[in-house]
N, C-alpha and C positions, 0 to 999 in steps of 0.2 A: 504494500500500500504506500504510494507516494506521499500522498497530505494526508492532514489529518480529518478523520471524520466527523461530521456537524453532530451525527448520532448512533447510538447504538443499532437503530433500522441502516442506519446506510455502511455501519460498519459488517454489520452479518453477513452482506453476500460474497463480499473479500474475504470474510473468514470461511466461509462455505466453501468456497473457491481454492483456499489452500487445504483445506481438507476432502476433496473432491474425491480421492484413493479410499477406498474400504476398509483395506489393511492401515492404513494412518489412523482411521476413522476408530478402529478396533484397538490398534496402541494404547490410542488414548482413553478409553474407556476401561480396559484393562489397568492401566495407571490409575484412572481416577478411582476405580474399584476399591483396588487395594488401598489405595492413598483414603478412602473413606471405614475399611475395614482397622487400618490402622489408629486411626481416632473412634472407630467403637470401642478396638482394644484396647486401647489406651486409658477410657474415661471407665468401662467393665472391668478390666483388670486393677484399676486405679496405679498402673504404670505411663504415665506422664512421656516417658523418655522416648515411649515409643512413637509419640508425635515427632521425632527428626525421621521417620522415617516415609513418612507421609507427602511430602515433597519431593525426595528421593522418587518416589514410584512416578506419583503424580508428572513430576517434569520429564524425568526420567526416559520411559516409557511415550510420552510427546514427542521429546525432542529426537526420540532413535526414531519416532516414525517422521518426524519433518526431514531429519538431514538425510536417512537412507532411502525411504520410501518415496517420499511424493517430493522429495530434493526443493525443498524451500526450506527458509527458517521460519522459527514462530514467531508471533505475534505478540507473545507475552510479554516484551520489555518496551516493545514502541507501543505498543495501546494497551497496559497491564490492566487494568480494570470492566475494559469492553469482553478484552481475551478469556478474564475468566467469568464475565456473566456468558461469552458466548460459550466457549468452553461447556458449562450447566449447561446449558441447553442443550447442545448435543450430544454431552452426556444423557439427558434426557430424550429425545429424541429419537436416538438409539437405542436406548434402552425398550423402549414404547414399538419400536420398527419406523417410522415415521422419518428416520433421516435420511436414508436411499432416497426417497422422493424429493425430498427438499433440495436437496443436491441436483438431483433433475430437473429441477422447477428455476435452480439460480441458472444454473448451464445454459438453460433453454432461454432464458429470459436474457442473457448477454445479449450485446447488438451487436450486430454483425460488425465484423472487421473490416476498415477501409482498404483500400489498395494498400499495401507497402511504397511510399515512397523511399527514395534515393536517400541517404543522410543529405544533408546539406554541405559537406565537406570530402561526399567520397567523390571520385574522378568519373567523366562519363565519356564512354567511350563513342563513339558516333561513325 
């Protein structure tokens, strides 16, 4: 994402957009899982400590699906706030079945790509 977004609706389809891969999409759900079983445990067990580990998964698990899988970086540190309301959501979404669609609904809805122009600095041959 170049600029920054005016809101969280205009921020979500950028983020739908880098999560667009299944296997990413499943990363991070998996992270967030455990990153949430980790805080049951923690607050049931009354072991605290085990809250360092919940970030660990959480980021963890994201970030091996951004840099290997769907080859972008997250979102997390340039819009940390938007990334994890958005984040829940498709945490939820997924979880519901509902975010294959939605993924299809941002794709679909992109507008068509203009021509490729020339940079304005490469050489044209004639």
């Amino acid at each position: 994402m170049d600029r920054t977004p005016a809101s969280f609706d205009e921020f979500w389809p950028e983020y739908v957009r880098a999560h667009s891969n299944k296997l990413n999409r499943t990363l991070h759900v998996i992270g967030m899982s455990l990153a949430l079983a980790c805080v049951v445990a923690a607050v049931a067990k009354k072991r605290p400590w085990l809250l360092v580990f919940a970030p660990m998964f959480a980021y963890g698990f994201a970030w091996c699906g951004h840099l290997f899988v769907e080859n972008n970086l997250p979102a997390s540190f340039s819009h940390p706030l938007y990334s994890l309301r958005a984040g829940a959501l498709l945490f939820w979404k997924t979880i519901w079945g509902e975010m294959d669609d939605e993924v299809k609904r941002v794709l679909e809805s992109e507008p068509a790509s203009a021509p490729s122009e020339p940079h304005p600095n490469s050489a044209q041959v004639n």
